[in-house]
N, C-alpha and C positions, 0 to 999 in steps of 0.2 A: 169621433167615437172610436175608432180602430185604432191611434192613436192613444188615447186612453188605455186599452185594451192590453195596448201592445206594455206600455209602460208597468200596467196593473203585475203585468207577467214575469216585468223581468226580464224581458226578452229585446236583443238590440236593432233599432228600428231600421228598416229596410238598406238606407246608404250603409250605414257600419257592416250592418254583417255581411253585405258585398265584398267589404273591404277584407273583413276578415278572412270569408271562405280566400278569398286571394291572396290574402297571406300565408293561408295553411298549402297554397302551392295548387289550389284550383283554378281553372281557365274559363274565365269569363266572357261569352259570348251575347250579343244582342240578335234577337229574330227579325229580319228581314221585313216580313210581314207585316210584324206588331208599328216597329221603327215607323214604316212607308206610311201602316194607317194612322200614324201620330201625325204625321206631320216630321219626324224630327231626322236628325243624320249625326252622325259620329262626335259631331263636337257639342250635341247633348247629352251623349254618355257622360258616365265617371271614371274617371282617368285608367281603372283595372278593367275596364271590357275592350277587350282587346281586338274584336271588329265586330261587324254586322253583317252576317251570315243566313243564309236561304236554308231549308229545310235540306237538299241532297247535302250541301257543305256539311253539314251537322252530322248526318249521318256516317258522311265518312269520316269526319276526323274524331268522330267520340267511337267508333268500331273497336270493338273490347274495350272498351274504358268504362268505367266507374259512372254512370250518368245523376246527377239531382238535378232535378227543374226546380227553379226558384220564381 
């Protein structure tokens, strides 16, 4: 359904616009947390998330920067 949703809108489905925001020169990171409670590790990323980072990491290297959560 979200799927649908997404398409109805126009809007590019979750991998691409990853890729995008990373083309436009944003830094992709994965949460620690989320990763652990999957199950998964780095080589289930996509190729622009450039590591997998804990909450204090995050805080410091986005300190004055620009933040969107996706």
């Amino acid at each position: 359904m979200l799927k649908k949703q997404i398409a109805e809108m126009d809007v590019p489905e979750v991998p691409e616009f990853l890729t995008m925001l990373h083309d436009m020169g944003a830094t992709l990171w994965a949460c620690r947390m989320s990763v652990d409670m999957m199950g998964l590790d780095k080589d289930d990323m996509i190729d622009e998330v450039e590591d997998i980072i804990n909450v204090s990491d995050f805080m410091e290297l986005s300190d004055g920067a620009q933040v969107i959560f996706v």
